[in-house]
N, C-alpha and C positions, 0 to 999 in steps of 0.2 A: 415514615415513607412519604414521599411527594406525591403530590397528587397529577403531576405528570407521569405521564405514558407513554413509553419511547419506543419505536419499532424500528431495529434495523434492518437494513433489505442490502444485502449481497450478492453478487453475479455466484459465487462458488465461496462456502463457508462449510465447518472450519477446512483451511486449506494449509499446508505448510508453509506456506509464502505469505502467510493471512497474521501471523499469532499477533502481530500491532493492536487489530483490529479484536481481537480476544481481551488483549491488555485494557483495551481503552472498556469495553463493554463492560468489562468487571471492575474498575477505578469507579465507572458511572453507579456503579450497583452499591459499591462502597459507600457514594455518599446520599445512598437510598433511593434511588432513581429506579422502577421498575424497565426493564429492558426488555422484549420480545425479540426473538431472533429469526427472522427470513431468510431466507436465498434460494435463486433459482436453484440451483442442484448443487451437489457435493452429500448426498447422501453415502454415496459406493466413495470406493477410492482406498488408496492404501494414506493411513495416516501412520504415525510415530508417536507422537506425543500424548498423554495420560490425559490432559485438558482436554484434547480438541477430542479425542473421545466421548465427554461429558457433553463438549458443547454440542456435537454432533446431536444429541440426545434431546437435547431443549431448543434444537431448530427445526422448522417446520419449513420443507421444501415444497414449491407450487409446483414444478415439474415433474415429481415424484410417481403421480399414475400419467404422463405422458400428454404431449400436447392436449389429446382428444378427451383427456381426464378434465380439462377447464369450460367442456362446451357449457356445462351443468349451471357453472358461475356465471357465463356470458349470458345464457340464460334468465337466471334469477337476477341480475343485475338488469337486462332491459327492460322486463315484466316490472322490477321496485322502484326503481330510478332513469325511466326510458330518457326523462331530458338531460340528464347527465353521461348518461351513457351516448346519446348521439355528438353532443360536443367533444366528448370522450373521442370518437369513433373520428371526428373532424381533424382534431387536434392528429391523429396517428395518419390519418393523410396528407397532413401536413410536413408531417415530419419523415415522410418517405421522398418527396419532390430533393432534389438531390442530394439523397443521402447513399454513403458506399452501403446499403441494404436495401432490397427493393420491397414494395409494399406489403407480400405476405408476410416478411418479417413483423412488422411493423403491427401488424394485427395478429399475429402472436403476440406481440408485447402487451397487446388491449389484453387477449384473452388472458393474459398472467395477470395482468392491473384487474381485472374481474375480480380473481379469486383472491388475489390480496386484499383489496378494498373490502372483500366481505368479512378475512378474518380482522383485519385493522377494527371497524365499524362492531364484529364482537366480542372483540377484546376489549375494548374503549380508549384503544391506543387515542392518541391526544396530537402524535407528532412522530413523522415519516422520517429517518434518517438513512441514505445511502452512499455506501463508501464508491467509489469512481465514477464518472459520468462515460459512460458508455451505454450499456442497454440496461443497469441497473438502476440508471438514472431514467431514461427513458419508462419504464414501469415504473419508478417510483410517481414520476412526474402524472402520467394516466392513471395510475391508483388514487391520486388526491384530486384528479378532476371528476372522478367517478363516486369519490367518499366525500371530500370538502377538507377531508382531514390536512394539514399544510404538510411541506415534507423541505429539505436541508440535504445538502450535497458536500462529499468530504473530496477537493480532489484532490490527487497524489502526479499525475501528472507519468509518463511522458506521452503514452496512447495520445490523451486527449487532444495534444498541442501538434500533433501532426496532420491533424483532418478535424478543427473544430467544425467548420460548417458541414460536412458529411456525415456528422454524429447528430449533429442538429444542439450541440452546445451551446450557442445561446440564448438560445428557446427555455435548453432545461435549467442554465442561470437565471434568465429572466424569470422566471412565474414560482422561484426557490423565495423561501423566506428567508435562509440566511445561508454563504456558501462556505465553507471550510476549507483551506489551501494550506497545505502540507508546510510550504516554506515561503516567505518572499520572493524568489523568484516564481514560485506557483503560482502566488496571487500576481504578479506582474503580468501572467500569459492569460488570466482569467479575467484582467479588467480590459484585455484585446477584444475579448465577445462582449462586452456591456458597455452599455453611453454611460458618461459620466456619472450623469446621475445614481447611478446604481451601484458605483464602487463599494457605496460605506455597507455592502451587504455585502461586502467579502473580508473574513476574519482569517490570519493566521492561526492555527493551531496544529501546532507539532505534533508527530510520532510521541510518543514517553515509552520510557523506560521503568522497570519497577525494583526496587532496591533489592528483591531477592535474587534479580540475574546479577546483579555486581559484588553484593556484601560477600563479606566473608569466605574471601578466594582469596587463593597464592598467589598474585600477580606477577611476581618474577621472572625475567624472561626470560627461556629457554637457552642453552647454549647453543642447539642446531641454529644453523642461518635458512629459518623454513617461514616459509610465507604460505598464506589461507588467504584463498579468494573465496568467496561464500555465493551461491546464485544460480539461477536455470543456466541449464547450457544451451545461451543461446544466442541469436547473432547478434543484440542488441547490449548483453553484458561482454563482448569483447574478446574472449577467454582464447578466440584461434591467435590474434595479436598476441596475446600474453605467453603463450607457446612459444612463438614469433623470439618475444623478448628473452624467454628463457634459451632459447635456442642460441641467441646473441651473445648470453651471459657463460653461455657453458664455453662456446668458442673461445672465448676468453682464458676459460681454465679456473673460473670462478665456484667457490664450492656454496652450494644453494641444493633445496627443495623447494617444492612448490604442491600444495593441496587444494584443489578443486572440490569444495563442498558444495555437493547437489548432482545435480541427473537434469535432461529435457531432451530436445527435440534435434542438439546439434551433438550426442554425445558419438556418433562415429566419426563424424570431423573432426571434433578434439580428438577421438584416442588415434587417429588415423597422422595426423598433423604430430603426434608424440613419438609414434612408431617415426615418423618420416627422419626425425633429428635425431631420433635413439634416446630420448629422455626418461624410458622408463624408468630407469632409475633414480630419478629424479622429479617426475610429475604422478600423482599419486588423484586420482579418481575417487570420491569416495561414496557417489550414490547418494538418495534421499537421507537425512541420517535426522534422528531428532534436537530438540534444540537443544538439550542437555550436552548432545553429541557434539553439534555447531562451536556451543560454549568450549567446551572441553578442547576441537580444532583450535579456536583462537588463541589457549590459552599456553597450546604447543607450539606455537607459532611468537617469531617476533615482531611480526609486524601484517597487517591486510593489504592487500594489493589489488582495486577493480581498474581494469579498462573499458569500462563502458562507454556504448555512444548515448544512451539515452536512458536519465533514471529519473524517479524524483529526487528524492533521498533516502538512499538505500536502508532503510534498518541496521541492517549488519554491521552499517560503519557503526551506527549510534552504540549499537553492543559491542565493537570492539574494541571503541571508544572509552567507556565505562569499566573497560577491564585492562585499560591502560596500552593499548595498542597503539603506533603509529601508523596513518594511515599513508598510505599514499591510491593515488586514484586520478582520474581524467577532470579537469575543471568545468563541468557541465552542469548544470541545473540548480541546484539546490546544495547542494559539494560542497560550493565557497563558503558558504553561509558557516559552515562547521569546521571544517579542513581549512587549517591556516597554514600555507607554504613555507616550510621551516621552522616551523614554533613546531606542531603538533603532528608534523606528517608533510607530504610532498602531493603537486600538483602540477601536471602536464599535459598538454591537448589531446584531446581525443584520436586516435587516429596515427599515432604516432610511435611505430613499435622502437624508433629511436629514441625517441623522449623515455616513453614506457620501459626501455632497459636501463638508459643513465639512471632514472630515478631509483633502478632495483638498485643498482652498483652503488650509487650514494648510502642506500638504507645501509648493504650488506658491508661497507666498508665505515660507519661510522661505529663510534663507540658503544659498550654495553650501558655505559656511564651517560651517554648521551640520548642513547634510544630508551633508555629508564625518563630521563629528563621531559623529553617529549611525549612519553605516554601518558606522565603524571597530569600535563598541562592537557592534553587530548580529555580524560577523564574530567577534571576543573569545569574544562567548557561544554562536554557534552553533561555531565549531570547540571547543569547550570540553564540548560537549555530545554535539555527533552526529560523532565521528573512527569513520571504518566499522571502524577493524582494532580498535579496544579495543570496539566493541559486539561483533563477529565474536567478541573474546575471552570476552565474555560470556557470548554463543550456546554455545559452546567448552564452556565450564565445565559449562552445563547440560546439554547432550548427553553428556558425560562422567560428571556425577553419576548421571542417569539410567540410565546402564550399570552405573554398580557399584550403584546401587542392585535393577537388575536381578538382576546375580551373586547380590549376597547374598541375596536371596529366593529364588533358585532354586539355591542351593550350590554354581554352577558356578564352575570354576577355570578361574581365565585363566592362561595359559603365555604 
């Protein structure tokens, strides 16, 4: 076992939108790395999946007995460490002067950094890791001004790149020991908030993948011409467009389905926008499902279809990928990096329910022989790219660097 001590700190864990973040936690554990599990809440919630049960169990949520449950820690933290805690206290006025939250936020975030910093400090966590930079970031960052302990930011992107100085993102890259960015275009939008000098503290490492979601499946594609879109319903994955598009495609006289994996916050729009064209029989809704479920969607399916305006990089392509899907999808973010136009799947602007249906009618009218071809080559380069234990090794490295780099600045001897 290592004699690091790794804590991670999550806005909402385990969530169904989250399992990456389960992947990677357990790859880490794999090559001995103790791991503690944080998040603000996700205690309640409907889950699906047999894991996030478990994990649910070995995570400890600070929100849990409710804001007024942290006075206890703010407490005990100014009585043990009052100089910390007032720098502490400075830093979170700082970081309210214009940000889209106004300052009682912002001392919740203290009062959460309170009660973190005290379990960090009895555990003997060593090193603070948090996945997005929004307010998990924001806590993690005041938990290590209050403990000393250093902490590391995974980001995924696209929240962040909308409003960095209203999150106060460069503050919590600058004072991070090391930052993790999902794809190269992530780290491209993340060396916008830091001066130069600062870049070589931003590391690519991937999403992975784990060989038990891909081995040992039928891969063959279905004979339906049925497409899976996988994602919250919601205005940012696209999915009224893609109605839009199947709506185009049926005028046509085109024979297709289309499955909508997931449930959120726009599902009466979609089913409203379905009724409008008469696609029910044709677009098929199918609610929260688990990833077993998800799997099992892709693998009815000949191919994944997102219009999305803004993602990082979606997971779902990575797994659809892996089980030899063609993707097709909007050329945004992080997308190109994996989605090659024509070799492995199709790419068209955002935005564009005309592009977004040619691209359906190209999939639906190319060969079984050719969409075999292309999914092969999809699979080649996502396993080639996102293998979860050599990003885990990645991860590895830098939590490791970060510690001796700790030692040497502070001359302590590790025995």
């Amino acid at each position: 076992m290592s004699a690091l001590r790794i804590a991670y700190l999550i806005n909402q864990y385990p969530k169904v939108s989250h399992s990456f973040i389960r992947r990677e936690i357990l790859a880490l554990e794999r090559q001995g790395l103790a791991i503690n599990r944080f998040a603000l809440r996700g205690w309640e919630g409907d889950l699906v999946d047999a894991e996030d049960f478990v994990e649910r169990e070995r995570t400890r949520y600070i929100l849990q007995r409710g804001v007024f449950g942290l006075l206890s820690s703010v407490l005990e933290i100014k009585l043990t460490s009052p100089i910390r805690y007032i720098k502490a206290l400075g830093l979170a006025f700082r970081m309210s002067r214009r940000a889209d939250r106004s300052l009682p936020y912002h001392l919740i975030y203290l009062a959460e950094a309170c009660r973190l910093a005290l379990w960090l400090k009895r555990d003997g966590v060593t090193h603070l890791h948090a996945h997005f930079g929004t307010n998990s970031a924001e806590v993690a960052m005041l938990a290590s001004e209050l403990s000393g302990i250093p902490y590391s930011l995974m980001i995924h992107g696209s929240e962040e790149f909308d409003k960095p100085e209203f999150i106060g993102l460069p503050e919590k890259l600058r004072r991070a020991t090391f930052v993790a960015a999902i794809t190269s275009f992530c780290r491209s939008q993340l060396y916008r908030s830091l001066p130069y000098a600062q870049w070589n503290k931003v590391h690519v490492v991937h999403c992975g993948l784990e060989p038990a979601f891909y081995n040992n499946v039928d891969m063959r594609l279905p004979a339906r011409p049925r497409f899976i879109c996988v994602g919250r319903l919601c205005e940012q994955k696209g999915q009224l467009l893609l109605i839009e598009a199947a709506a185009m495609l049926a005028r046509k006289g085109l024979a297709f389905e289309l499955v909508l994996a997931g449930d959120g916050e726009m599902r009466k729009e979609v089913e409203a926008l379905i009724a409008k064209y008469n696609l029910e029989s044709r677009v098929r809704i199918t609610g929260w499902i688990s990833s077993d479920q998800v799997k099992q969607e892709i693998l009815d399916a000949r191919a994944m279809v997102m219009a999305s305006f803004a993602e990082g990089l979606p997971v779902v392509i990575m797994e659809a990928m892996s089980l030899q899907r063609p993707i097709l999808s909007t050329w945004i973010a992080g997308v190109p990096e994996l989605v090659i136009d024509g070799e492995n799947g199709w790419l068209y602007p955002p935005g564009s329910v005309e592009e977004l249906a040619l691209a359906m009618e190209r999939c639906l009218t190319t060969s079984t022989e050719d969409l075999s071809r292309m999914g092969r080559l999809a699979r080649a380069r996502v396993l080639e790219r996102h293998d979860i234990d050599h990003e885990a090794d990645k991860l590895h490295a830098l939590f490791q660097q970060a510690d001796d780099d700790k030692t040497r600045l502070t001359g302590a001897v590790k025995w």
